[in-house]
N, C-alpha and C positions, 0 to 999 in steps of 0.2 A: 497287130490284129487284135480286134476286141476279145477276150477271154470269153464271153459268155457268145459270141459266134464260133469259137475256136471249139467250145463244149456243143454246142446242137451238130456240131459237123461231126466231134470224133466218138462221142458219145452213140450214135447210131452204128455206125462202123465198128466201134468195140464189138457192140452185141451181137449185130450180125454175125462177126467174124467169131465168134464166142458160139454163137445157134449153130452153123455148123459145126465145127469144132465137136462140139459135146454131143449133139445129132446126129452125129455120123459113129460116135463111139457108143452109146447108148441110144440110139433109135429114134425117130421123128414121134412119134406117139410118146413116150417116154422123157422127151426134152420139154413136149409142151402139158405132159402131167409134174414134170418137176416145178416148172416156171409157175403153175397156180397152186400147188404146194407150198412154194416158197412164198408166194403172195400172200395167203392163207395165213402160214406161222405166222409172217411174218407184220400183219396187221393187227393180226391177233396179239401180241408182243408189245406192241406200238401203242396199242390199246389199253394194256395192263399199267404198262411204264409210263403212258401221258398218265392217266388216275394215279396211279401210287406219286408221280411229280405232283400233282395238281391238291394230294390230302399232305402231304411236306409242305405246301404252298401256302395252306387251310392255316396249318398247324405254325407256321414260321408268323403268318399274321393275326394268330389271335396271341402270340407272345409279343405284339409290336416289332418285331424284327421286316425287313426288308427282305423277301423272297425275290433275292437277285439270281443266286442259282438255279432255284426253280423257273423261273422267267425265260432265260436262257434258255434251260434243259428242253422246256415243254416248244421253243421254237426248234430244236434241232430236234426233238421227236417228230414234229408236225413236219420237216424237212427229209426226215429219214423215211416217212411213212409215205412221204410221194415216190421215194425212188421206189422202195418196195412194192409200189404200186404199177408204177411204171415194167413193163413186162422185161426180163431181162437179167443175166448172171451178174454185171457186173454192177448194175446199178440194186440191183438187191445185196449182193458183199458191202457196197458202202452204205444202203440201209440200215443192215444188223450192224455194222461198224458204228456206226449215229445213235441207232437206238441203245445199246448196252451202255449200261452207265459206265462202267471203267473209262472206255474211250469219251464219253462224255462228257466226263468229270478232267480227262488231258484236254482237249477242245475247250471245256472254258477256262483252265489254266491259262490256254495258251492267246485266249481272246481277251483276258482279264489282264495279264500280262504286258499283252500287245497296246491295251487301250492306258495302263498305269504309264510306261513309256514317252507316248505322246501329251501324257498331264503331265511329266518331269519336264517333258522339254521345252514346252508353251509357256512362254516367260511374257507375257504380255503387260505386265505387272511393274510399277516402281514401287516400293516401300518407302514411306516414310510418315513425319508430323504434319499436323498442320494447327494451324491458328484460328478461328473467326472473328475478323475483326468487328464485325457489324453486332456483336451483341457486348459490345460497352458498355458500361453500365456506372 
């Protein structure tokens, strides 16, 4: 089954099963004041960390360096800031998950890592000399 049908099917079902859960323990008024609460910080947050990414980004290319991790960073901000968008306990935990640099900064370890792997193993390549004959002289 495709992963990205597999996530719109259980991704709704978490939440719900999640809205009760914490609605029944702390109140129907009280669930849907937390949820735009969390919205709130948590845009707000999304918001501070894309700028502070984006003046590291400023600053990485006026030294001529490649702003690879900023690049990166500011796509998993913009990815973390729709879950937190999206209304929802558990897709907001992996929002603040996304947006905090720590976990960030394991995320593109773990993406940088993942992509150095498949340049080792991609041998498409022969080595060697070669000659031109055609320039004689």
């Amino acid at each position: 089954m495709n992963s990205l049908l597999l996530a719109i099917i259980l991704i709704p079902g978490i939440e719900i099963y999640l809205f009760i859960k914490i609605g029944a323990s702390i109140g129907a008024l009280n669930t849907v004041l937390l949820i735009f609460l969390t919205a709130f910080i948590g845009i707000y947050y999304a918001r501070a960390e894309g700028l502070n990414t984006l003046n590291q980004g400023i600053r990485k290319m006026i030294k001529n360096e490649m702003p690879a991790y900023e690049l990166i960073s500011g796509a998993f901000i913009a990815i973390g800031a729709i879950f937190l968008i999206i209304p929802g306990f558990a897709t907001d935990f992996l929002g603040f998950l996304i947006i905090f640099p720590p976990t960030r900064k394991i995320m593109f370890k773990k993406f940088t890592n993942k992509n150095k792997k498949n340049d080792i193993n991609d041998k498409d390549y022969i080595e060697g000399e070669y000659k031109d004959l055609d320039d004689r002289k």
